[in-house]
N, C-alpha and C positions, 0 to 999 in steps of 0.2 A: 199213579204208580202203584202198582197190586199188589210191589213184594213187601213197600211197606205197612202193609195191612197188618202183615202177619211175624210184626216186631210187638215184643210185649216189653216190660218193666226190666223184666231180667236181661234182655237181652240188650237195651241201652245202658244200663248199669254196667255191664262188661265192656262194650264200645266206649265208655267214659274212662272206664281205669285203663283200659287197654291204650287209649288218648292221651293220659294224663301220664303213663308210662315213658309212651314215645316222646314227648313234646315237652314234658315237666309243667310245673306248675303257673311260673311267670309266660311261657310262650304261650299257653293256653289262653290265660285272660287276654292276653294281647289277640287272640285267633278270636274266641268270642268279641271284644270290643271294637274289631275289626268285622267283623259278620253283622253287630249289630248297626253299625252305622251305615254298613253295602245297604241291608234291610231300609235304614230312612230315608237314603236315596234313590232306592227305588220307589217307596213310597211317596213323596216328592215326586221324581220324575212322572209317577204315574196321576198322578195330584193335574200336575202342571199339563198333561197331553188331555187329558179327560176335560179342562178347562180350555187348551186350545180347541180342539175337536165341539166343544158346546159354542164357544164364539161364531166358528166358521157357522155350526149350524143353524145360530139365527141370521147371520146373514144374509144365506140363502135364501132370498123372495120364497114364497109360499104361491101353489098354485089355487087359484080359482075354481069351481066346478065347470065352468066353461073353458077350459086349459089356458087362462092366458095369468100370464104373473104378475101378482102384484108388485109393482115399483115406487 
């Protein structure tokens, strides 16, 4: 994403009060506490497929130099 290259310090500091404006203080921590636990599930989910995906891949017989598979 390239536009958020060109966000600096000042410019989240204003998207924060401007945040904390609309949504007040208690809906806030509930929106981050909410974001961070989406965050451990995906981390998790990704955890969990990276471990499916290696399983499969020793399964899969390995071939020979002469193409024929080991069983």
């Amino acid at each position: 994403m390239p536009f958020l290259k060109n966000i600096g310090s000042t410019e989240l500091i204003i998207i924060g009060i401007i945040l904390l404006i609309l949504f007040g203080g208690k809906k806030l921590s509930e929106l981050a506490r909410g974001l961070g636990e989406s965050g451990k599930e995906l981390k998790n989910a990704k955890k969990e497929m990276t471990n499916a995906f290696n399983d499969v891949g020793d399964e899969i017989p390995k071939k020979k130099k002469g193409g024929v598979a080991n069983v």
